[in-house]
C-alpha positions in Angstrom: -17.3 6.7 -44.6 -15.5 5.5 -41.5 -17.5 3.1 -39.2 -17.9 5.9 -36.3 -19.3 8.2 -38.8 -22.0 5.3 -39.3 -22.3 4.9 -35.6 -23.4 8.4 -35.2 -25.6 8.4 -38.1 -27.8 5.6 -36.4 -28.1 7.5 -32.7 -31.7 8.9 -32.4 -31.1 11.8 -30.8 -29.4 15.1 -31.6 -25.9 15.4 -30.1 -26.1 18.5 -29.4 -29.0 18.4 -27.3 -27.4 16.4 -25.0 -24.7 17.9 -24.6 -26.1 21.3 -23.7 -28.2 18.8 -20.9 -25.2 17.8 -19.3 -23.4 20.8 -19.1 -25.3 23.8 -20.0 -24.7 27.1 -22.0 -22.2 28.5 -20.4 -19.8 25.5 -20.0 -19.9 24.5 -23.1 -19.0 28.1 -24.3 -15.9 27.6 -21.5 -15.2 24.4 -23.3 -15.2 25.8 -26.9 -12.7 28.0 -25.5 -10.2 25.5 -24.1 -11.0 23.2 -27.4 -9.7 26.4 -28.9 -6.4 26.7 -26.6 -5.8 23.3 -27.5 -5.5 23.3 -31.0 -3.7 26.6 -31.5 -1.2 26.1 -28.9 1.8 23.1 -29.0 2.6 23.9 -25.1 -0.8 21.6 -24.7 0.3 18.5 -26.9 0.4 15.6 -24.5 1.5 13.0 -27.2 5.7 13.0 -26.1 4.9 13.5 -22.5 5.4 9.5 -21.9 8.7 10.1 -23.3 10.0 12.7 -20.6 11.8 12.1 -18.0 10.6 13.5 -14.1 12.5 16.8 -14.1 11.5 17.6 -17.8 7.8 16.7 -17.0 7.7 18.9 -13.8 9.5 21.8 -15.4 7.1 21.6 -18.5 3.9 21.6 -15.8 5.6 24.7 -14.4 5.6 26.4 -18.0 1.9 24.9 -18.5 0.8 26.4 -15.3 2.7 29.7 -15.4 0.5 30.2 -19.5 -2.5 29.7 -17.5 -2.4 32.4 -14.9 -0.4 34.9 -17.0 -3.0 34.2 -20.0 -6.0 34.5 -17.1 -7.0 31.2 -17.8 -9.7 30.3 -15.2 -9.4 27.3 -12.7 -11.7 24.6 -11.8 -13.0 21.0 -13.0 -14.0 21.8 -16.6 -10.5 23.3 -17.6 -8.6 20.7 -15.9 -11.0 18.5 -17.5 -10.3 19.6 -20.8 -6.9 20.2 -20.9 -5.8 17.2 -18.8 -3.4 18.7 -16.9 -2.8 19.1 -13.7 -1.7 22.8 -12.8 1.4 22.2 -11.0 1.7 25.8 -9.4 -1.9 26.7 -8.1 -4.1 23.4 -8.1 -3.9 23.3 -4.6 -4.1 26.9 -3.9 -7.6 26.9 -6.0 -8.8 24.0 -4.7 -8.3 23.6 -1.1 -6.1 26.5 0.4 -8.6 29.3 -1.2 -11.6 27.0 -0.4 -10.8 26.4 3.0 -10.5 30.2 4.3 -13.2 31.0 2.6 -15.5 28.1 4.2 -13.3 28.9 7.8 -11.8 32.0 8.1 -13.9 34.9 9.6 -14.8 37.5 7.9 -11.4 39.8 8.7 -9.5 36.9 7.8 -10.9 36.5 4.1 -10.7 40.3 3.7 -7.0 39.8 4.2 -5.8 36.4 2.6 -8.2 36.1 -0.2 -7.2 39.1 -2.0 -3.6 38.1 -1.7 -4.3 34.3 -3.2 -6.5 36.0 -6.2 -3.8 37.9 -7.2 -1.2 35.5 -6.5 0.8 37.3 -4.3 0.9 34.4 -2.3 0.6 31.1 -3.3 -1.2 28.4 -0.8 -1.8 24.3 -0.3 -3.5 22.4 2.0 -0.8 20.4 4.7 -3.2 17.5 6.6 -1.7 14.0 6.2 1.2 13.5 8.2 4.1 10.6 7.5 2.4 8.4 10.5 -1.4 9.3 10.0 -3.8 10.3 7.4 -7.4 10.1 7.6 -7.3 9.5 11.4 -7.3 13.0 12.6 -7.0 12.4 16.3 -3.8 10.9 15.8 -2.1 14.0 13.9 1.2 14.7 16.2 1.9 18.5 14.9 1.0 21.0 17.4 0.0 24.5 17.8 1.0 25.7 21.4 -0.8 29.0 22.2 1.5 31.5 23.9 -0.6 34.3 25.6 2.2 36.4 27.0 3.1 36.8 23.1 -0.2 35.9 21.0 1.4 33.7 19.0 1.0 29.6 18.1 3.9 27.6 18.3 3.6 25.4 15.4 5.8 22.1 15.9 6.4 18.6 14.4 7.6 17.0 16.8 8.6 13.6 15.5 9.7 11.7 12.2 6.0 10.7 11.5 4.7 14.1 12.2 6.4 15.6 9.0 3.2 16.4 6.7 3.4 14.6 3.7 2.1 14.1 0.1 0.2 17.9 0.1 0.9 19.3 -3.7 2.9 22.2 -4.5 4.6 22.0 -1.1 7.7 20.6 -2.1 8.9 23.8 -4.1 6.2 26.2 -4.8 4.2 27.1 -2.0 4.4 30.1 0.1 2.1 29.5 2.5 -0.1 26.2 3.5 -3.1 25.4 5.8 -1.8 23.4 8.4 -4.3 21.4 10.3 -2.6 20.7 14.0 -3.6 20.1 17.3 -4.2 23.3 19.4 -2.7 23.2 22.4 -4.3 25.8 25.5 -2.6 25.9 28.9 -1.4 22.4 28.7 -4.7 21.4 27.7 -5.6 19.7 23.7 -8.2 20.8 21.8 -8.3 18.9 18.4 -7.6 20.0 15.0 -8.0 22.8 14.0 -6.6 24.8 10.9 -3.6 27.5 11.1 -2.6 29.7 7.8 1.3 29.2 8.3 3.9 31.0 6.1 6.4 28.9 4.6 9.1 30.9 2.2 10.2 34.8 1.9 8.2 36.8 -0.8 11.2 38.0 -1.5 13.6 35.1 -2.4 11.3 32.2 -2.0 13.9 30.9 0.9 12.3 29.2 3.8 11.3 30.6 6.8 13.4 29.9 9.8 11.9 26.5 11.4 10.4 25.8 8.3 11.8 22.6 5.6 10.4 21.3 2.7 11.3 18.7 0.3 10.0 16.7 -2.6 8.7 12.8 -1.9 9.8 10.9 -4.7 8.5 9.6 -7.7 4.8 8.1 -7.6 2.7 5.5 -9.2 1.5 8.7 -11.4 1.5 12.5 -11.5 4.9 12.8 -11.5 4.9 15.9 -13.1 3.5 17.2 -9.6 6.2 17.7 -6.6 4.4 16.7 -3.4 5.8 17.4 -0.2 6.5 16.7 3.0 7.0 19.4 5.7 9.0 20.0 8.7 8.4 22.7 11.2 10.7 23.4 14.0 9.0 26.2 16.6 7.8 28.4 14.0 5.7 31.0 15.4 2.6 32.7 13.9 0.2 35.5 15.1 -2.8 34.4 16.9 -5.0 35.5 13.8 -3.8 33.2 11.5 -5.7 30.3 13.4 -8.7 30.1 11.3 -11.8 31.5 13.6 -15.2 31.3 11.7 -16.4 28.4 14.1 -14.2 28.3 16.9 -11.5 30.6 18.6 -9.1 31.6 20.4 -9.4 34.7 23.0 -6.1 37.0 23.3 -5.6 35.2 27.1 -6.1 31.7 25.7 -9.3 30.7 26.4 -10.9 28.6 24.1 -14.6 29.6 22.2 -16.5 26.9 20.8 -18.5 26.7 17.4 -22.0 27.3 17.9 -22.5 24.0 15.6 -19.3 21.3 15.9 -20.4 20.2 12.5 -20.5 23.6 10.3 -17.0 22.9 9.3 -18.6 20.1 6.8 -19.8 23.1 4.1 -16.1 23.4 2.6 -15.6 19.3 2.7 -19.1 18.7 0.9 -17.6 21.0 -1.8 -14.6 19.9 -2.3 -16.1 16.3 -2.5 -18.4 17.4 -5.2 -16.4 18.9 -7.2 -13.8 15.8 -6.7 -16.5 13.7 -8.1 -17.4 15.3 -10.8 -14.1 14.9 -12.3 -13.6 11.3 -11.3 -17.0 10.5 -13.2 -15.8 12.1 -16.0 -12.6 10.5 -16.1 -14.4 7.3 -16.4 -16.1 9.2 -19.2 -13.2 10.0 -21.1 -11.8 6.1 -20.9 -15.3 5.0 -22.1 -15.0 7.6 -24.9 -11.7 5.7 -25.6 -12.8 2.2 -25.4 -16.5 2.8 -26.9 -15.1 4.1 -30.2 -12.3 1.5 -30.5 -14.5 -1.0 -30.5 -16.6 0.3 -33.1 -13.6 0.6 -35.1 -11.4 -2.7 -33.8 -12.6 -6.0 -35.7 -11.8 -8.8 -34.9 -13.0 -12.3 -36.1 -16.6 -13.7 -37.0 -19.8 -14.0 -34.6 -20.8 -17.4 -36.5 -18.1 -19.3 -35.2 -18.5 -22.4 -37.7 -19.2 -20.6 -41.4 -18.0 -17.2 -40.7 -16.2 -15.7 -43.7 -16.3 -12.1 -45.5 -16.1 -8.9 -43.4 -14.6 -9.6 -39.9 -17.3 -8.3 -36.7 -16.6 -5.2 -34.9 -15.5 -5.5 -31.4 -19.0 -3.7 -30.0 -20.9 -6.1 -31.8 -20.2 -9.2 -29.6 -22.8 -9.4 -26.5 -19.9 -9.4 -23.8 -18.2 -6.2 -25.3 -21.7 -4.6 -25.2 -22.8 -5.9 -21.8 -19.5 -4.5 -20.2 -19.3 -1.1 -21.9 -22.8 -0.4 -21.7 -23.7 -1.0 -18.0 -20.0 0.8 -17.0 -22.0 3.8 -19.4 -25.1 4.1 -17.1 -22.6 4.3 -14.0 -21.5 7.0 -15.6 -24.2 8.5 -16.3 -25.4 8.0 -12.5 -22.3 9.4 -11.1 -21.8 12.5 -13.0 -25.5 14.0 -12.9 -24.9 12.6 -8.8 -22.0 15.0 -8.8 -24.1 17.7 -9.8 -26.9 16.9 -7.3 -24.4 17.6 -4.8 -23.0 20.8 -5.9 -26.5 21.7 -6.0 -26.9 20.0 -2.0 -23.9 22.3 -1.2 -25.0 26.0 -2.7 -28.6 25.1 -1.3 -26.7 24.7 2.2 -24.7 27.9 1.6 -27.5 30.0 0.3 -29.9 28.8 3.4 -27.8 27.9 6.7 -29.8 25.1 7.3 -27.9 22.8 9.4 -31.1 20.3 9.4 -29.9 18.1 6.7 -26.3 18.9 6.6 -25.2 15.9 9.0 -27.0 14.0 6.3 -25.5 15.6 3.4 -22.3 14.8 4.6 -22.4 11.0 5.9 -24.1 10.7 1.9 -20.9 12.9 0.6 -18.8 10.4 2.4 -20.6 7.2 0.9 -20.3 8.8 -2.6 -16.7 9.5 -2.7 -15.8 6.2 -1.5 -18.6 4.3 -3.8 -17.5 7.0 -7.4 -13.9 6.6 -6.7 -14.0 2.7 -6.5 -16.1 2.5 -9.8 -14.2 4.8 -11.6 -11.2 3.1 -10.9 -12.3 -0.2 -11.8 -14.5 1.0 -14.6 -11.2 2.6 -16.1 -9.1 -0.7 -16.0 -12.6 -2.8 -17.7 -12.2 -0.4 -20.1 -8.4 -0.9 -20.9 -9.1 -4.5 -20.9 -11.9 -4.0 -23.1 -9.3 -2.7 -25.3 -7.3 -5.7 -25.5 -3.5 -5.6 -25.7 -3.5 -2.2 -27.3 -5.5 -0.5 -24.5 -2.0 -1.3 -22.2 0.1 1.1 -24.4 0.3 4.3 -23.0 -0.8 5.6 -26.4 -3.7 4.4 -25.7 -4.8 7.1 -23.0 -5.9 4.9 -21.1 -2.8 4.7 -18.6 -3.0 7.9 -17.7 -6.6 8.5 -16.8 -6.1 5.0 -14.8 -2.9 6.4 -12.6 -4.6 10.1 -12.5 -8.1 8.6 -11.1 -6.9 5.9 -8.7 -5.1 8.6 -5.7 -8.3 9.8 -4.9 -9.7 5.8 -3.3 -7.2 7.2 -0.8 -6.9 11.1 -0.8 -9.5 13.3 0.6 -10.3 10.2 3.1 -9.6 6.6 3.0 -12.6 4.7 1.4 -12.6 2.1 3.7 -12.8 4.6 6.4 -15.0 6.5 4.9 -17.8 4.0 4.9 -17.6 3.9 8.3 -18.9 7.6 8.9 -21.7 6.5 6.5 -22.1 3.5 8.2 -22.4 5.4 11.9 -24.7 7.9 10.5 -27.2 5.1 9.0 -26.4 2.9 12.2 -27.6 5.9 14.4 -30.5 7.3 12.1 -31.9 3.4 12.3 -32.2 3.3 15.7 -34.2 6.7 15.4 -36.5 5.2 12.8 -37.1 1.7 15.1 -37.7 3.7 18.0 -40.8 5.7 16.1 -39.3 8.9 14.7 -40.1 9.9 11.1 -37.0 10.4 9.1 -37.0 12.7 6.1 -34.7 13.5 3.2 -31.7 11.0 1.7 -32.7 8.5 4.9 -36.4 8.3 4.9 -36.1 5.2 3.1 -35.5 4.1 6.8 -38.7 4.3 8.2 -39.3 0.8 5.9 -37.5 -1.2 9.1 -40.3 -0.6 11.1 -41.9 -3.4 8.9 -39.6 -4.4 6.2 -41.0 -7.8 6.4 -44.1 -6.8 5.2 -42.7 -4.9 2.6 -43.0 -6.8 -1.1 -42.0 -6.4 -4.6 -44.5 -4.9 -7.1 -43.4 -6.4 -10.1 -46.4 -8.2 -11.8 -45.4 -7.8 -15.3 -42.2 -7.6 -17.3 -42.8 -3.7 -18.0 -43.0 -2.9 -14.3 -39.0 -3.6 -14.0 -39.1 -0.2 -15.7 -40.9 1.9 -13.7 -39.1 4.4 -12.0 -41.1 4.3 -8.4 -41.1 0.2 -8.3 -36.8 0.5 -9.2 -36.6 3.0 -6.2 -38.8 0.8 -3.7 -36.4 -1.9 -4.4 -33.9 0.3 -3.5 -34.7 1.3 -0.5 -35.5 -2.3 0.8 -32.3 -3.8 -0.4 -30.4 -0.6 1.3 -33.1 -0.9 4.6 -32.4 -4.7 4.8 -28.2 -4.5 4.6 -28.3 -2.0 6.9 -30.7 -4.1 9.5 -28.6 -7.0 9.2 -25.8 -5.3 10.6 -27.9 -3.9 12.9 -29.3 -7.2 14.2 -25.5 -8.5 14.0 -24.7 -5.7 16.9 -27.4 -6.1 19.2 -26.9 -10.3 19.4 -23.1 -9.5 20.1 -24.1 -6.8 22.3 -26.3 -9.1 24.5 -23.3 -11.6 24.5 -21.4 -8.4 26.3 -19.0 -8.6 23.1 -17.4 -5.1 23.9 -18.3 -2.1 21.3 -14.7 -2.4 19.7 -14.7 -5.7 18.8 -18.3 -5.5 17.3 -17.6 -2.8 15.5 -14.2 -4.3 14.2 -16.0 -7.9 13.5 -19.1 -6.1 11.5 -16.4 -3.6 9.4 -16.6 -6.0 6.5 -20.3 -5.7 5.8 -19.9 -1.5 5.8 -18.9 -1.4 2.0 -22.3 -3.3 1.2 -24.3 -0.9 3.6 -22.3 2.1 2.1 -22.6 0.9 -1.6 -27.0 -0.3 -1.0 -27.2 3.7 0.3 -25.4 5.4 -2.1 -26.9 2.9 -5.1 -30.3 4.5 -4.0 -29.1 8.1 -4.0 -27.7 7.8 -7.9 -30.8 6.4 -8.6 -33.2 8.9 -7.4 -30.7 11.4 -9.0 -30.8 10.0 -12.0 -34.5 9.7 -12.3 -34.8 13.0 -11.4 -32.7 14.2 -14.4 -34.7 12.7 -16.7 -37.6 13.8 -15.7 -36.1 17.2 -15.9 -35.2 16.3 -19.1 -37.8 18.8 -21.6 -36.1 17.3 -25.0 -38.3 13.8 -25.9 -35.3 12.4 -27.8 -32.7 12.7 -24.9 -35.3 11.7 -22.7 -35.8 9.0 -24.2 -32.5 7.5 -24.3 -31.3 8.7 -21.1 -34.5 6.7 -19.1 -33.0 3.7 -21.1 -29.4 4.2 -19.4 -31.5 4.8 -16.3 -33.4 1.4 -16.3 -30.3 -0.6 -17.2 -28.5 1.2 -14.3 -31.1 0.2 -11.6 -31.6 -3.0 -13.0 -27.8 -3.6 -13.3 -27.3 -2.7 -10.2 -30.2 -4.9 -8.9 -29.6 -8.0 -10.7 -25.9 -7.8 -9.1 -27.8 -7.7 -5.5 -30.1 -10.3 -6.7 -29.0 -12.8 -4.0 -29.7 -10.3 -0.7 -33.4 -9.5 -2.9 -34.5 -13.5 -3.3 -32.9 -14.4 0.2 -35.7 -11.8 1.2 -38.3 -13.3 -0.2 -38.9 -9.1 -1.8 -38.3 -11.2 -5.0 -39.2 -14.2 -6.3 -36.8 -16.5 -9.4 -38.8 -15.6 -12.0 -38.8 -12.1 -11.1 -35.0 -11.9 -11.7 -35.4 -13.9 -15.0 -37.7 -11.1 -15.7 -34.6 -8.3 -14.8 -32.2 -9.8 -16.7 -34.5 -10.0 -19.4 -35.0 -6.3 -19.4 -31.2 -6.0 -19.2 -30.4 -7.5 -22.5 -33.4 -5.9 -24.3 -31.8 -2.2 -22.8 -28.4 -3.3 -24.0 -29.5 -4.1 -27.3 -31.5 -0.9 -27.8 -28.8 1.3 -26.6 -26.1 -0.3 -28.7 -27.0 2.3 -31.9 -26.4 5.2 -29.3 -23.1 4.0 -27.5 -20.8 6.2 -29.7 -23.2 9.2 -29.4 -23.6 8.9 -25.9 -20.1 9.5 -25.3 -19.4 11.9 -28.0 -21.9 13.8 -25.8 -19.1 14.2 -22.7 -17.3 16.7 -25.5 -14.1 15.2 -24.8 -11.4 16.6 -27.9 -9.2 14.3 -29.1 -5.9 16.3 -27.5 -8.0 16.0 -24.2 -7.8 12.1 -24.6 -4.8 11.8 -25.4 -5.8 8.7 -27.0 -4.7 6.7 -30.4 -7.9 4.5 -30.1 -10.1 7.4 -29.1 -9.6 9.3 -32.1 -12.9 10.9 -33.0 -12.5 9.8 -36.7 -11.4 6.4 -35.9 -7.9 6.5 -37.5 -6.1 4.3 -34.8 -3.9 2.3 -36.8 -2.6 5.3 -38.4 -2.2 6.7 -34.9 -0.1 4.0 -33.7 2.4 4.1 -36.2 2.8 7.7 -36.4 3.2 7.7 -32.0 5.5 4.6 -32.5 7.9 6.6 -34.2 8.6 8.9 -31.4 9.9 6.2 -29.3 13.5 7.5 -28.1 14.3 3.9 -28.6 13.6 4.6 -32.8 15.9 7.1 -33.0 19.0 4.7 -34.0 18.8 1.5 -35.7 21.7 0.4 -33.5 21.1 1.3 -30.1 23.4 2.3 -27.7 25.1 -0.4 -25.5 25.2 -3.0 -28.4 28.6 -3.4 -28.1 29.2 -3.7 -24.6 26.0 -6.3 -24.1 24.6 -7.7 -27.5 27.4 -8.0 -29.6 29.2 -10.2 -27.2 26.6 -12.6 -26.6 26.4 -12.9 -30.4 30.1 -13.4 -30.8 30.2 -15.8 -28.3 32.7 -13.6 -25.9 30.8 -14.2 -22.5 
């Protein structure tokens, strides 16, 4: 019996349980499916795609792509998930070009294009960032001149750095793009707004006259994906393809303004949640990796001075266990978070209610900047948690790393994404100081009014473990960040420091009052799963990963917590306690807990994931595929070894 098999023996729950928890019925049916797809067809073997070079990667995405949509394969997270590919022909177009005229277009305007992109008649992607700007909107330079005499926009980049850039499936696919310029009305700008803008003929797939395309180059990753950039040269469109849910433009040129500037959020706050979900379970699948290698990698004796016999699995050191186990309760946070959102957005869609959506928002803005960060850096722990094996590309590892890491910059800059969060909380604090009751995701607020006051329950070691004392610490550590920047602002303020340079000299401390918020949010998302949770056994083990992940999380902020005086020392002897007892009594479950993510061995990718533990075997058999194995004597011996050896410099 291999060691994983013993792993899963000792976990005291039933996989299966959990795994229905976390994804439900009918996903995991959809997953069987692609599971299915995988095995039975070759065109989904990853293993040689290392060995390819640019053009043969891109041209076998295209054949991937092209099985999907003839075959009817549906779209979305869990697929691409699944498969771990990226579809090369219609990611964009599901993602963000559909998305976007659904959540903008009015009613005439998705009667028309929507049909066309279901049935792929056209094919769309999303054109924002520009060579010179990206998540600064205001400073996009292409333009959309409104021509009444004709009814058409002019649609014009009119410099170098106006060229969009980076969108995907623009370099050779698309037909058409959302393309977010600044409208223009008798001389007069108006912002951003979005415009559907044909690109090449249906016919022929040439380009439109005015309109260029090209590819950017090779990347840090995805490089079986063309990005684009995009030139367009006075290329007129009909005054109905400016996307008019919210705001319009009359057939004279007079300019009709949303009833609510925000509403334009809904389609973001989607995108971001479904963007999250996948990141979370990226960091998923390189845990899956790293988790079972280590209960198959050994690797020397834990007695030191008389160790002999059997050498001690990896997971069975303390460090291994503290690293892998914590990164699996951020996991666990940020995925059921994900689906708190998606929830957040449907409840929004269902109801109209544009109460809470400012708030839903600023908190989707946090998120992606605080999920994509960790998943990043929880990837590379876990490749390093590896050891020198983990950096070989058979590992699996590589790629999830180089997939995950574009989105700390895509779909919004981090760093200036905690800014909006920032502003929101900034603004919502003065509210709360000033006597209004807030409610929802920034109630926790209302606590400035007398945060001083405000002291830790904790009597006894079991109270670090109480769900309602975790999230009151929460919410002061998050309250207390956040009115230390506010404090910072008004002594500057009263030194007539202008509002630039306070804002630019506070900057630095927005990451901690992004990360306290968003902290709080996972929490409360997490302890509202399991409580949801109706199976005891999977409740059980997922209010362990729950306590280590608030107490993880508030031993590393232990320093802002005792500076406070909201604990005292040996309270955070106390937490760290706690800590180690959670880590020990989650070790039996590690393997399980990942097996539960249902991630198939061809979706890893991985010769130190495999789900029976075979990596050595792996690794030889992947070795030998090496273009360099192909000849004993390689190529170009003669004209640079053999001289050197013969002495003929």
């Amino acid at each position: 019996m291999s060691n994983l098999a013993t792993e899963r023996k000792n976990a005291s729950f039933e996989l299966d349980h959990l795994t229905e928890y976390l994804y439900g019925e009918e996903e995991i049916a959809i997953r069987a499916k692609y599971h299915q797809m995988l095995q039975s067809n070759p065109l989904f073997d990853r293993s040689n795609d290392v060995n390819l070079s640019r053009e043969q990667l891109y041209e076998l995405g295209l054949k991937r792509s092209h099985y999907l949509i003839t075959e009817g394969v549906q779209g979305g997270v869990t697929r691409n998930t699944v498969l771990s590919i990226r579809d090369t022909i219609t990611g964009l177009h599901k993602a963000m070009f559909m998305p976007c005229i659904q959540g903008q277009g009015s009613p005439e305007q998705i009667q028309k294009w929507i049909p066309l992109a279901e049935d792929y008649q056209i094919i769309g992607t999303y054109a924002q960032t520009e060579l010179g700007h990206g998540t600064f909107l205001r400073g996009l330079e292409t333009t959309a001149t409104y021509i009444p005499e004709t009814q058409e926009f002019i649609m014009h980049t009119p410099t170098d750095t106006a060229r969009k850039w980076w969108p995907g499936n623009l370099a050779k696919i698309a037909t058409h793009a959302i393309v977010m310029a600044k409208l223009i009305l008798h001389g007069t700008d108006y912002g951003v707004h979005a415009f559907i803008v044909q690109l090449r003929s249906l016919e022929d797939h040439s380009f439109i006259p005015g309109v260029t395309t090209g590819d950017i180059g090779a990347k840090y990753g995805w490089n079986d994906m063309a990005n684009g950039w995009l030139c367009l040269d006075n290329v007129r469109i009909p005054r109905d393809q400016m996307l008019m849910k919210f705001s319009a433009v009359s057939p004279d040129g007079d300019y009709v303004e949303p009833v609510h500037a925000k509403l334009s959020y809904g389609t973001m706050i989607h995108v971001r949640a479904l963007m999250l979900r996948e990141i979370s379970l990226a960091l998923s699948k390189a845990l899956t990796i790293s988790i079972r290698y280590s209960c198959v990698r050994s690797q020397g004796f834990k007695d030191r001075v008389g160790g002999k016999g059997k050498e001690t699995y990896v997971m069975d050191y303390g460090t291994q266990q503290n690293v892998l186990t914590s990164l699996l309760a951020d996991t666990y946070a940020m995925y059921f978070t994900s689906v708190d959102m998606q929830e957040a957005y449907l409840e929004f869609v269902r109801s109209l209610d544009l109460s809470e959506l400012a708030n839903i928002h600023a908190t989707s803005s946090g998120l992606k900047a605080m999920i994509t960060w960790m998943s990043s850096r929880g990837i590379e722990e876990c490749r390093q948690r590896c050891g020198g094996h983990g950096y070989l590309a058979a590992s699996g590892i590589p790629e999830i790393f180089t997939a995950t890491v574009p989105a700390c910059t895509y779909e919004g800059d981090n760093l200036v994404l905690v800014q909006q969060t920032t502003r929101h909380l900034l603004k919502n604090l003065t509210k709360a100081l000033n006597g209004e009751d807030l409610t929802g995701d920034i109630s926790y607020l209302n606590l400035a009014r007398s945060l001083s006051a405000d002291k830790s329950l904790v009597v006894l070691p079991d109270d670090l473990l109480n769900s309602e004392i975790q999230i009151r610490a929460f919410e002061h550590k998050a309250a207390r960040v956040l009115l230390n920047v506010n404090k910072y602002v008004r002594v500057e303020t009263a030194k007539g420091t202008s509002s630039a340079d306070i804002w630019n000299g506070i900057m630095g401390d927005f990451v901690d009052v992004t990360r306290s918020h968003c902290d709080l949010i996972m929490l409360k998302g997490f302890v509202k799963k399991v409580e949801q949770c109706s199976n005891p056994e999977v409740r059980r083990v997922l209010k362990k990963l729950c306590d280590l992940f608030a107490l993880t999380h508030l031993y590393q902020d232990r320093a802002d917590l005792l500076v406070d005086n909201y604990f005292d020392k040996h309270t955070i002897y106390l937490l760290q306690q706690n800590r180690r007892n959670l880590i020990r009594d989650l070790r039996p479950e590690l393997v399980s807990l990942v097996d539960a993510f249902d991630h198939h061995d061809l979706t890893l990718n991985s010769a130190l994931g495999r789900h029976d533990g075979k990596v050595y075997e792996a690794l030889i058999q992947l070795s030998r595929q090496s273009p360099l194995n192909q000849q004993d004597v390689i190529s170009g011996y003669k004209e640079y070894i053999q001289p050197i050896l013969k002495g003929k410099l």
